[in-house]
Every structure is written in structure tokens, then in C-alpha cells.
One Martini backbone bead per residue (centre of mass of N, CA, C, O) as a GRO file, in nm:
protein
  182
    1UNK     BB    1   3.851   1.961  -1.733
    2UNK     BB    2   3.760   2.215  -1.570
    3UNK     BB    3   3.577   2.348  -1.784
    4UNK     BB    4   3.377   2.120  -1.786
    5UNK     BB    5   3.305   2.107  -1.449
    6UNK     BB    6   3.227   2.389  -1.447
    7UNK     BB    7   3.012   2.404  -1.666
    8UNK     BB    8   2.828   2.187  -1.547
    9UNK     BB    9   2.763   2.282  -1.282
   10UNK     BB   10   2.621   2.534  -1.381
   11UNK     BB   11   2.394   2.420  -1.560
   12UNK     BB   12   2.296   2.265  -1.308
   13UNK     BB   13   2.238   2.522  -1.127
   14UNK     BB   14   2.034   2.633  -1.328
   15UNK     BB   15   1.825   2.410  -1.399
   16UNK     BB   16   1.756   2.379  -1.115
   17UNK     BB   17   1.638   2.679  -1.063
   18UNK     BB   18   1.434   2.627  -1.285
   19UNK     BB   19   1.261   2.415  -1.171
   20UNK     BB   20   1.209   2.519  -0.873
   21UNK     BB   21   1.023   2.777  -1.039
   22UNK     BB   22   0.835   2.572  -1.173
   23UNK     BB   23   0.705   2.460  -0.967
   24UNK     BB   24   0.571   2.703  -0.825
   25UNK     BB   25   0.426   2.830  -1.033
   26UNK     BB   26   0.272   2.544  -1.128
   27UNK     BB   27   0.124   2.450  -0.882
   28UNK     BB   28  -0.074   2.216  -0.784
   29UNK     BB   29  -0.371   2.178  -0.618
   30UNK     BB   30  -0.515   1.964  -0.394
   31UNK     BB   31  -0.674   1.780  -0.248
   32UNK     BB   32  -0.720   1.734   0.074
   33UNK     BB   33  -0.884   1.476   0.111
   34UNK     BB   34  -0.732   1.300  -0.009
   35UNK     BB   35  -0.515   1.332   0.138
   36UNK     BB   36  -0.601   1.221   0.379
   37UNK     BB   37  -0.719   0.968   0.304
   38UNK     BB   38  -0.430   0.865   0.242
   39UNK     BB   39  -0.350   0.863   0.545
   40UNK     BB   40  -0.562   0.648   0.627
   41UNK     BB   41  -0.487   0.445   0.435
   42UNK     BB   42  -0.225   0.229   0.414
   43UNK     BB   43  -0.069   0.180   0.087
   44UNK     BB   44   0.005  -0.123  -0.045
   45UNK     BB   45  -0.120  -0.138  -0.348
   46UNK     BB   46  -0.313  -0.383  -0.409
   47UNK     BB   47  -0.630  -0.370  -0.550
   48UNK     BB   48  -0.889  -0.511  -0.354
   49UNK     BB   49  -1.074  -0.236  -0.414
   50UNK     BB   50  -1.087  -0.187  -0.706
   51UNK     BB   51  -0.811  -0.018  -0.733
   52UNK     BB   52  -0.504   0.162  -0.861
   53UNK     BB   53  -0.452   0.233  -0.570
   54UNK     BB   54  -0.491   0.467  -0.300
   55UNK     BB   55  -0.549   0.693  -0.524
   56UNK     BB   56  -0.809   0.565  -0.644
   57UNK     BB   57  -0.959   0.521  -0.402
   58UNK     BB   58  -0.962   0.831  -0.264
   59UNK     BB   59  -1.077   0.982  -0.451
   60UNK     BB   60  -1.358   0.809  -0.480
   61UNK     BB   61  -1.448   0.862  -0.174
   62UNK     BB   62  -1.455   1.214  -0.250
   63UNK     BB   63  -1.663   1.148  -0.463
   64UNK     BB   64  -1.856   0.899  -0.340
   65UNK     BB   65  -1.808   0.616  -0.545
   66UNK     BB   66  -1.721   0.488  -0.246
   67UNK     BB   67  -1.702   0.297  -0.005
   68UNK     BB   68  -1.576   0.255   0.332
   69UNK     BB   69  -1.512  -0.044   0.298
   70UNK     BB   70  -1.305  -0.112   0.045
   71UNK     BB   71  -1.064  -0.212   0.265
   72UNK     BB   72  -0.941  -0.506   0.344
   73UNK     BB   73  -0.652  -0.440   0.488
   74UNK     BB   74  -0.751  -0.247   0.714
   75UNK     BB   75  -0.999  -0.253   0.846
   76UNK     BB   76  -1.185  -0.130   1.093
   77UNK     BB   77  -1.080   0.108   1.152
   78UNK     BB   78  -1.041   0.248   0.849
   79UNK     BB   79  -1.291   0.274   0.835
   80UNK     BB   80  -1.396   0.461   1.105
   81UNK     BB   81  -1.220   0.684   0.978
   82UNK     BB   82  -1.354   0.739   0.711
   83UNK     BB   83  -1.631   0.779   0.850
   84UNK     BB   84  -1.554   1.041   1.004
   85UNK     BB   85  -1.458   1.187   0.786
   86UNK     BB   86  -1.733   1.148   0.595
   87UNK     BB   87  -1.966   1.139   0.711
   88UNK     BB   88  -2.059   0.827   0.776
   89UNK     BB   89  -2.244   0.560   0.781
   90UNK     BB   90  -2.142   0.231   0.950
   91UNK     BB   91  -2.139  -0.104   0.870
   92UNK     BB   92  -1.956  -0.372   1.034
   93UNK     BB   93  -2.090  -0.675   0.952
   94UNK     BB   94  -1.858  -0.741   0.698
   95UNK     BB   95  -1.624  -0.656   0.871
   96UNK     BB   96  -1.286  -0.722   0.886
   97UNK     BB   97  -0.998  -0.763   1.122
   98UNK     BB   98  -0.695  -0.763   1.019
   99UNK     BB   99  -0.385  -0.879   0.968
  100UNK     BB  100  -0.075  -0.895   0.870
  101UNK     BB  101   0.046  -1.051   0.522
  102UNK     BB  102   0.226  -1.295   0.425
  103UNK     BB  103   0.318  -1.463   0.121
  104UNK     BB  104   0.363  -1.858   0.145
  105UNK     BB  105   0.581  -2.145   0.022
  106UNK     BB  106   0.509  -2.477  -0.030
  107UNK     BB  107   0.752  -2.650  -0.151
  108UNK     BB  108   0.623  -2.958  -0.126
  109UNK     BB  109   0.355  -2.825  -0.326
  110UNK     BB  110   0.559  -2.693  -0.548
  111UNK     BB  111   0.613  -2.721  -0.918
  112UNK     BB  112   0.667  -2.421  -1.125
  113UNK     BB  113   0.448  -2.281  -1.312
  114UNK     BB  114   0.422  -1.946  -1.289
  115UNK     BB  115   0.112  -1.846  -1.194
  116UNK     BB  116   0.198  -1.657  -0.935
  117UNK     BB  117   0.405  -1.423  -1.106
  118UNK     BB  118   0.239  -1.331  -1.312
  119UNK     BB  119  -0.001  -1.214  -1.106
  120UNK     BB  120   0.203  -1.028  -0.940
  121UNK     BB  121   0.245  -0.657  -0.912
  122UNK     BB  122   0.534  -0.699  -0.706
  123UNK     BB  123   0.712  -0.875  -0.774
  124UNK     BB  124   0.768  -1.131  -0.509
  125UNK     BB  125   0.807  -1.328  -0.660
  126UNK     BB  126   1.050  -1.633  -0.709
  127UNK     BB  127   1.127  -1.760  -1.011
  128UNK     BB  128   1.105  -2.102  -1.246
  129UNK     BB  129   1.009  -2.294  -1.412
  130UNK     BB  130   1.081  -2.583  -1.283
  131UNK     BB  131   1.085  -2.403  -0.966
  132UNK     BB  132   1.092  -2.310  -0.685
  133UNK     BB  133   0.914  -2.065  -0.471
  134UNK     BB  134   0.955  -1.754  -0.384
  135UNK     BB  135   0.922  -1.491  -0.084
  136UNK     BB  136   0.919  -1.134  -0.094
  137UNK     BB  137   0.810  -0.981   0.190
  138UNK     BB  138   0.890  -0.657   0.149
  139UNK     BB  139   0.678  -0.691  -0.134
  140UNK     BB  140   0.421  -0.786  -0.003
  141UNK     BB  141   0.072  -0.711  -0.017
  142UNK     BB  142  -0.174  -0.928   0.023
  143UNK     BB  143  -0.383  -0.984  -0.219
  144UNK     BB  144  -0.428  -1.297  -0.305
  145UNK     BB  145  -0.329  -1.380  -0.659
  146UNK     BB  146  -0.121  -1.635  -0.591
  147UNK     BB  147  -0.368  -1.795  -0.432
  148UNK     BB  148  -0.582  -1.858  -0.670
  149UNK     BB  149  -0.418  -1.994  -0.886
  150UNK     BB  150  -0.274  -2.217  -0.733
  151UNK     BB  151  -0.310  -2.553  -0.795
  152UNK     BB  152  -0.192  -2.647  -0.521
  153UNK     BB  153  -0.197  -2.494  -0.284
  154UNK     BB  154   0.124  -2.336  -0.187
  155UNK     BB  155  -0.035  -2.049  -0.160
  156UNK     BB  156  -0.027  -1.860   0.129
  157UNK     BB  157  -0.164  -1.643   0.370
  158UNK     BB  158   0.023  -1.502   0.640
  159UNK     BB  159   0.089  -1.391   0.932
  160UNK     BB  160   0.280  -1.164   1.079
  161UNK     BB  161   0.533  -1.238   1.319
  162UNK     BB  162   0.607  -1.107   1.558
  163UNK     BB  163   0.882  -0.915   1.611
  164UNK     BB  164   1.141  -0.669   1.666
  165UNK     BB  165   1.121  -0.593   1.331
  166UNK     BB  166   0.799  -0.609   1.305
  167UNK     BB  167   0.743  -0.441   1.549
  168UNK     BB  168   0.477  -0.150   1.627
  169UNK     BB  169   0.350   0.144   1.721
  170UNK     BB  170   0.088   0.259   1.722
  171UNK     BB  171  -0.109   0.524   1.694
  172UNK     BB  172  -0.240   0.779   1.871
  173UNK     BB  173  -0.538   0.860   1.985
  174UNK     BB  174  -0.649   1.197   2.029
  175UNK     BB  175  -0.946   1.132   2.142
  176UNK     BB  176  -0.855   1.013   2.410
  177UNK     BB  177  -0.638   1.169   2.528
  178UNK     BB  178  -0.830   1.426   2.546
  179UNK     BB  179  -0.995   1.238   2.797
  180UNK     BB  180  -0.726   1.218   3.014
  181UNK     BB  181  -0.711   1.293   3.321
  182UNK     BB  182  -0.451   1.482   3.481
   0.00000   0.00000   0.00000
């Protein structure tokens, strides 16, 4: 038993040692540009933006594909900052500032039809053939597509209630601080 764990041990350890070395030297230098877009996107990985995922909208943006509008749950902030990271002008007269929302069920008028969680991308619905449908909060990212298809309108997107649980201090403008005299 004692030879079993020692060879397993050193296995593990050599193995990892061999991993360790084969990540620095094959390792890939990524876009940095990406990489920061990516810093500035929300991260939700909604979809809304007709890419798949945040990191398929920042590449295209990094590569001029796409527009700095591209982001609806972002709202105007996001484009601001997307707008100053890549030099580029923008109307804001289209763009919503909108505010962080989940998805919720009027129980009163699912009726289990199960087309909501059909076409969820994060399953965040639960439920099953008729029987009435819940969200699950912290997995939803409120793309609107269980609001689309539901034929009751009993899936509506709310904005999320402020609360000691889920208010957050936003990031501090750098560019602001650095010009409030001392």
C-alpha cells in the first residue's frame, strides 16, 4: 500500500513538473488588445451581440469586424470605454444604458410548455412538461431568448432589486481621480 502511494506521488509529481515546463515553453502570447477589450466587455457570455461569447465579440472588435456598439447589456459605459480603447467615434443616440437584469416567472401564467429552458444557453431554467418553470438567478444572463418564444409572456426580464447581497461599488475612473486637486 505504502509503494502504491509513493510511486502514485512521484508519478504525480513528475507529470506535473513535465506539464509545468511544457506550458512556458510552448506557451502562446495572446492579443493584448483582446485581452484588454476583454477586461472591458461585461463577461455575461450572453450571446446578444451575435457572437459567441465575449471573447468571439473582443477578437472581432480587436480585428475591426464589429462595432463598439456590439454590446447590449454593456450599455453606454461599455461603448465609451470600447470607443476610447480602440480610437474610434460613436453615436450614442441608439444605444440604452441599461441595468443588470434576471429572468422571472409569472407562475401564474406558465403553463410548462418547456420553450424556455429549451432555448436557455446557461440552463437556468428548471422545470419540466407541464409543470411550472423557475430561474435560477445566478446562472441567468439575460439574453431575452426565453422571453422570445414563451407563448404566455409569462417569462419577462427584471431588473435586479439593489440589495445588501447584490450591490457592488463600481470600478473608479482613473481618468477622474487624476484630476481632483489635492
Amino acid at each position: 500500500m505504502i509503494a502504491a502511494l509513493t510511486s502514485l506521488t512521484i508519478l504525480g509529481l513528475v507529470l506535473g513538473l513535465i506539464l509545468g515546463v511544457a506550458a512556458r515553453v510552448f506557451r502562446v502570447e495572446g492579443n493584448k488588445l483582446v485581452e484588454e477589450i476583454m477586461e472591458i466587455l461585461p463577461g455575461s457570455q450572453c450571446g446578444q451581440c451575435g457572437f459567441p461569447g465575449c471573447a468571439g465579440a473582443a477578437q472581432a472588435l480587436a480585428a475591426g469586424g464589429a462595432p463598439v456598439t456590439l454590446c447590449p447589456p454593456g450599455g453606454r459605459s461599455v461603448v465609451l470605454e470600447l470607443a476610447a480603447k480602440l480610437g474610434k467615434e460613436v453615436n450614442l443616440a441608439g444605444v440604452k444604458d441599461s441595468v443588470p437584469k434576471v429572468a422571472e416567472v409569472k407562475e401564474e401564467l406558465c403553463i410548462g410548455c418547456t420553450r424556455c429552458f429549451k432555448v436557455c444557453p446557461t440552463d437556468a431554467i428548471m422545470g419540466a412538461a407541464q409543470q411550472i418553470h423557475s430561474v435560477f438567478r445566478d446562472a441567468c444572463t439575460a439574453c431575452g431568448k426565453c422571453e422570445e418564444v414563451c407563448p404566455t409572456e409569462s417569462v419577462k426580464l427584471q431588473p435586479i432589486p439593489v440589495t445588501l447581497h447584490g450591490w457592488y461599488w463600481h470600478k473608479p475612473n482613473l481618468q477622474v481621480l487624476r484630476n481632483i486637486p489635492a
